[in-house]
C-alpha positions in Angstrom: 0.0 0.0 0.0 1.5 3.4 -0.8 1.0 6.9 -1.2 2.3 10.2 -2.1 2.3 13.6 -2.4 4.4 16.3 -3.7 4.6 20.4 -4.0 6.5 22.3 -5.9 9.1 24.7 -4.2 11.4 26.1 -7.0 14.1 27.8 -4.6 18.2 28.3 -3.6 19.9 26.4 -1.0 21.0 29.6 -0.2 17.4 31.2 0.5 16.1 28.0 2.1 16.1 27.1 6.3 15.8 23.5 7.2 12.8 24.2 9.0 10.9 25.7 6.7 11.3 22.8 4.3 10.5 20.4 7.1 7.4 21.9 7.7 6.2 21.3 4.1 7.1 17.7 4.1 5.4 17.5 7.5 2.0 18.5 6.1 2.1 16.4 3.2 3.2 13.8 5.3 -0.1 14.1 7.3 -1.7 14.3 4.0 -0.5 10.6 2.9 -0.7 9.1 6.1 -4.2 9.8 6.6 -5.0 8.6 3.9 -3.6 5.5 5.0 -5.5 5.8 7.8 -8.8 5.9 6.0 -8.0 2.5 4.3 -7.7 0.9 8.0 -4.1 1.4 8.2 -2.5 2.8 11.7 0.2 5.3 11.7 2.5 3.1 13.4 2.2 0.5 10.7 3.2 3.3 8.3 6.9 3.9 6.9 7.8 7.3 5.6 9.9 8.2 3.1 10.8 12.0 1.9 12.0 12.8 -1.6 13.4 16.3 -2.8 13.9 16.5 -6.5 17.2 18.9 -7.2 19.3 20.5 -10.0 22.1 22.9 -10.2 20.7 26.5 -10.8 20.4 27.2 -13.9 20.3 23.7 -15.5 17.2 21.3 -16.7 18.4 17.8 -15.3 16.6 17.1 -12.1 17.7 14.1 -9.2 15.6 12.9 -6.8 17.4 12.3 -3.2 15.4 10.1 -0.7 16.4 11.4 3.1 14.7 10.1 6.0 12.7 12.6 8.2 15.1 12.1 11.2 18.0 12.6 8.8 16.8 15.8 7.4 15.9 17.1 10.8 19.4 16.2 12.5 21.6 17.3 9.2 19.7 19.5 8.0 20.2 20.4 3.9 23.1 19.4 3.5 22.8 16.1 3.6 20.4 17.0 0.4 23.3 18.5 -1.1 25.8 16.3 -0.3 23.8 13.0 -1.8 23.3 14.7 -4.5 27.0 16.0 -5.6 27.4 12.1 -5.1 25.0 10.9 -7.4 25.8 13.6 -9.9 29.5 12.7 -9.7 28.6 8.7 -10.4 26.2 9.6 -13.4 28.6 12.1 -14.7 31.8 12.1 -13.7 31.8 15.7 -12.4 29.8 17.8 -9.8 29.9 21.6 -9.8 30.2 24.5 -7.7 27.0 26.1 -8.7 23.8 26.6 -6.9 21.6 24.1 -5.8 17.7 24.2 -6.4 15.5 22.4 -4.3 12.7 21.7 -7.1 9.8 19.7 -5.8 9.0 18.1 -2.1 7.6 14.6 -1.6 6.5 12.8 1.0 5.5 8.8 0.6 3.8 7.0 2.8 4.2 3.0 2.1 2.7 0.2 4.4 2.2 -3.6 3.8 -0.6 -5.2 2.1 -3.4 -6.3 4.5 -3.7 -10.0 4.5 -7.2 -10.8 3.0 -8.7 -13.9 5.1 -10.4 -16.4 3.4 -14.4 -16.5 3.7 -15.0 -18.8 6.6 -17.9 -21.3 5.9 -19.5 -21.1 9.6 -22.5 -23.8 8.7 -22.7 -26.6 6.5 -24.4 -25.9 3.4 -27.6 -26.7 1.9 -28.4 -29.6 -0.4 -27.9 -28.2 -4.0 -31.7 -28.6 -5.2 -32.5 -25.8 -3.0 -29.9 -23.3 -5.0 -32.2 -23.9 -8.2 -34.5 -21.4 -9.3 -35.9 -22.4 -12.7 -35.0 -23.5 -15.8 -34.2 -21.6 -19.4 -33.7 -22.8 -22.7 -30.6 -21.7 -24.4 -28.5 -23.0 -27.4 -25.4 -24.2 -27.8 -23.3 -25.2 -30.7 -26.4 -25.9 -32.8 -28.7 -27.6 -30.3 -31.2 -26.4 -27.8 -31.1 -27.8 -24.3 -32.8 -26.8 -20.7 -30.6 -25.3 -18.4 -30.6 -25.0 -14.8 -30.8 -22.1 -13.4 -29.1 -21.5 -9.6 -28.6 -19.3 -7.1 -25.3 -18.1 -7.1 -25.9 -16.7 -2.8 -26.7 -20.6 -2.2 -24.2 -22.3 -3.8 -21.7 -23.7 -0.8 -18.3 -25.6 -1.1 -18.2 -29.0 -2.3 -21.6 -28.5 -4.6 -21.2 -29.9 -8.3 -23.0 -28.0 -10.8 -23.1 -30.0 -14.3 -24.0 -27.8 -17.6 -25.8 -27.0 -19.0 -26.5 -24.6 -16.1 -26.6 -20.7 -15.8 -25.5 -19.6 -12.0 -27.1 -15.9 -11.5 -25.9 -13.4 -8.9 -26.9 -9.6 -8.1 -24.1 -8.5 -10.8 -23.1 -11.3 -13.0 -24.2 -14.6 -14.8 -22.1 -17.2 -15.5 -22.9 -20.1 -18.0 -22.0 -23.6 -18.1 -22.4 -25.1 -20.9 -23.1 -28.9 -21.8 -20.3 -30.8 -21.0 -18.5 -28.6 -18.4 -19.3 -28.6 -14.6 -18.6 -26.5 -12.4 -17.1 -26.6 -8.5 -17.5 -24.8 -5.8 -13.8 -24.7 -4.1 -13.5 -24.2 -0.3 -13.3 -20.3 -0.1 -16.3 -20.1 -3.0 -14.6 -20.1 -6.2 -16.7 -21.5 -9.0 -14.4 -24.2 -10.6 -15.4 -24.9 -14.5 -13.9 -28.0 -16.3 -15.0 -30.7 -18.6 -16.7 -33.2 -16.9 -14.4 -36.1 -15.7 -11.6 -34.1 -15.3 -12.1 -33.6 -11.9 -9.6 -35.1 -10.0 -7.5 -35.7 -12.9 -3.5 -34.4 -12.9 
């Protein structure tokens, strides 16, 4: 789970305090981590990450340095500066003595995926006849054949649907057609496959 957000803040080292530049990242950094919060996940569960992107005055090519809030506040802009002669001096070969340009401010907030729990199947299901709701003609592959229709909300694991058969459900139909079958796995997957190939490797 992740996100960001950014501002623009096109200024000199040389007109820039640490604290003002702190404060920025702070509030976006409220801004992602509530977010976070609103999709169930804590502060403290939260990692936080701040970007500046940087150039020497004057020229086009921008690097993006990733400090750590506790870094930025005990080192203030320098250590800005410093990773990005570095990097500069790897890509290119060179750094220079010019100006640097704090660009654009980012703060990420980045947290691990929920675990999504299977659907627990508290009671034992009902026998499959009560699941159907009717029959409909349909045609398939040049015949026409009866199929039964179920109940997608009664359909429990274990039950063995065999085509043709049309399985309905508030938002979406699904068809098996003569010859297939489908399963209901353990968590409520409908399975389709020829017939007889269950069980197969």
């Amino acid at each position: 789970m992740k996100d960001e957000a950014s501002r623009s803040l096109i200024r000199g080292f040389s007109t820039l305090a640490t604290g003002n530049v702190v404060d920025i990242l702070e509030g976006l950094t409220d801004q992602v981590s509530g977010s976070l919060e609103k999709q169930d996940i804590p502060r403290d569960q939260q990692t936080i990450t701040w970007q500046a992107d940087l150039r020497y005055q004057g020229q086009a090519l921008l690097l993006t340095q990733d400090v750590s809030p506790e870094q930025l506040r005990a080192e203030g802009l320098d250590v800005l500066q410093r990773a990005f002669d570095a990097e500069h001096q790897q890509l290119f070969s060179f750094s220079l003595d010019e100006e640097h340009e704090l660009v654009n401010l980012r703060a990420i907030a980045r947290a691990p995926r929920p675990n999504i729990t299977e659907r627990e199947w508290t009671t034992d299901g009902a026998p499959l006849d009560q699941a159907i709701t009717g029959e409909s003609p349909i045609y398939f592959n040049g015949k026409d054949y009866t199929a039964t229709l179920y109940d997608r909300e009664k359909l429990w694991p274990g039950h063995l649907i065999a085509g043709p058969a049309i399985v309905t459900e508030m938002d979406s139909t699904t068809v098996v057609f003569p010859g297939l079958q489908a399963e209901v796995d353990k968590v409520g997957n409908l399975l389709i496959e020829p017939v007889g190939r269950k069980g197969e490797e």
